[in-house]
C-alpha positions in Angstrom: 10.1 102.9 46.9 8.7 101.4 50.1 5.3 102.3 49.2 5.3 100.7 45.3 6.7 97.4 47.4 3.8 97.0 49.5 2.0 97.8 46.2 3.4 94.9 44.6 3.0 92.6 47.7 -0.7 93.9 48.2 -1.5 93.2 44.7 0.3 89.3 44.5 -1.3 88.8 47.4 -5.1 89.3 46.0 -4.1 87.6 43.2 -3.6 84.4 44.5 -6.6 84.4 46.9 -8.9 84.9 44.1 -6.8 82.0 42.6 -8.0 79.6 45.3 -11.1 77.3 43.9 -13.9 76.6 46.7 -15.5 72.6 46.5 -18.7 71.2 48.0 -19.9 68.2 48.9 -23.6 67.8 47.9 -26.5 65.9 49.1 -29.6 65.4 47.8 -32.3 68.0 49.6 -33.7 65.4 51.7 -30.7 64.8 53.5 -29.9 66.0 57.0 -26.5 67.6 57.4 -23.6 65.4 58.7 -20.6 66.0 59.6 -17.1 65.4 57.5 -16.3 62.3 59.6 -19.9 60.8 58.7 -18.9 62.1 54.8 -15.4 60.1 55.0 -17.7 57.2 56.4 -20.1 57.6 53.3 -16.9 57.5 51.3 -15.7 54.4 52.6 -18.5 52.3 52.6 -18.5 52.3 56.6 -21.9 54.2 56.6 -24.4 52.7 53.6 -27.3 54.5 55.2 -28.7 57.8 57.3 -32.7 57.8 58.3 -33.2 54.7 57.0 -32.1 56.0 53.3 -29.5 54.1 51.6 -26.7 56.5 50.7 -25.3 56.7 47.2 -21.8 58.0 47.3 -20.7 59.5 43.8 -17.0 60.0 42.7 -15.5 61.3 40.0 -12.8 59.4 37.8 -9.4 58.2 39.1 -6.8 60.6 38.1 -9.6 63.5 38.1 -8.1 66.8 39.6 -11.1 67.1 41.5 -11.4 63.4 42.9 -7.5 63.7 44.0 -8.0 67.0 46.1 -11.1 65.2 47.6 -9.5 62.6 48.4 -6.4 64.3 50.3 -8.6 66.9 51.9 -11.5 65.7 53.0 -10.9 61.7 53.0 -6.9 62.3 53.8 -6.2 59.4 52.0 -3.7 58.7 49.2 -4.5 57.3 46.0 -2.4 54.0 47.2 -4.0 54.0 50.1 -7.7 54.4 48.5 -6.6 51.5 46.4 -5.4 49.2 48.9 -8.5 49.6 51.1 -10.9 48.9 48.2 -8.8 45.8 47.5 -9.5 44.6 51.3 -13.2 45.6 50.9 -13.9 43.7 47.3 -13.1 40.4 49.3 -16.0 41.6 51.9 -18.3 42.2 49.1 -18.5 46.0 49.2 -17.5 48.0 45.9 -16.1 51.9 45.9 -18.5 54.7 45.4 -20.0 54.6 41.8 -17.7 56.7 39.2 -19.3 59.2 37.1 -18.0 60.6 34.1 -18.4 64.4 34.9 -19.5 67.3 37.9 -22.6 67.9 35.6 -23.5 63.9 35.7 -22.9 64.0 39.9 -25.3 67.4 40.0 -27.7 65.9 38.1 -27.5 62.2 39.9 -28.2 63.8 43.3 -30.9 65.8 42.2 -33.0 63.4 41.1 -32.0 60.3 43.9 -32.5 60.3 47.7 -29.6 59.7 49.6 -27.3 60.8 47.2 -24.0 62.4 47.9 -21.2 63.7 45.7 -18.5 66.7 45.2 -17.9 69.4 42.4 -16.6 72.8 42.4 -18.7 75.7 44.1 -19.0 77.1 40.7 -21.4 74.2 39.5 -23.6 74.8 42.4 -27.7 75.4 41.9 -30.3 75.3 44.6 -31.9 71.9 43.7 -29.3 70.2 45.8 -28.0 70.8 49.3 -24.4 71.7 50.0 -22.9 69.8 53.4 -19.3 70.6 53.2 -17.3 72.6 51.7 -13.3 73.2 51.3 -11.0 75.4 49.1 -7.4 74.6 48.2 
């Protein structure tokens, strides 16, 4: 009986690791890597350029799955809290990271511009962009 038990709890067990979903930040090629603080900068306008390359930080929409495990993993910010510091910074005449509609749209956006930086899941990956951080939940 002991032995189908740790069965059991083996087997749960792999289950929910391969469960767990791996994300990446991504950069265009040309960019050098950085660390996460210098990618929460990016995020929140407090860095707007690296090499003398403006960066172009790319989010996805609002209530997207993605954006909101972004946002409390690698910014550690709330959504209120998000909002509320994007309130202050509209009076200073900076605006949040441009929205895109979709990963696909972010992959493709930092492919083709220099100094752009975005997040999808690992699965979405190809080698036309570089990957600078990554995270799992």
């Amino acid at each position: 009986m002991v032995g189908v038990l740790k069965i059991i709890v083996s087997s749960l067990l792999v289950s929910s690791l391969s469960l767990a979903s791996e994300y990446v930040v991504i950069a265009n090629k040309n960019m050098k890597n950085i660390s996460k603080a210098q990618i929460k900068a990016i995020f929140l306008k407090k860095i707007t350029v690296i090499d003398e390359t403006n960066v172009v930080p790319l989010s996805l929409q609002a209530r997207d799955s993605l954006r909101m495990k972004f946002e409390k993993d690698v910014l550690r910010m709330s959504f209120t809290r998000l909002k509320t510091h994007w309130t202050k910074q509209h009076y200073k005449g900076l605006r949040p990271p441009i929205s895109m509609q979709s990963q696909q749209s972010i992959l493709a956006f930092v492919k083709k511009v220099e100094g752009a930086i975005g997040y999808i899941n690992a699965d979405n990956l190809d080698a036309d962009v570089k990957v600078i951080y990554r995270w799992e939940d």
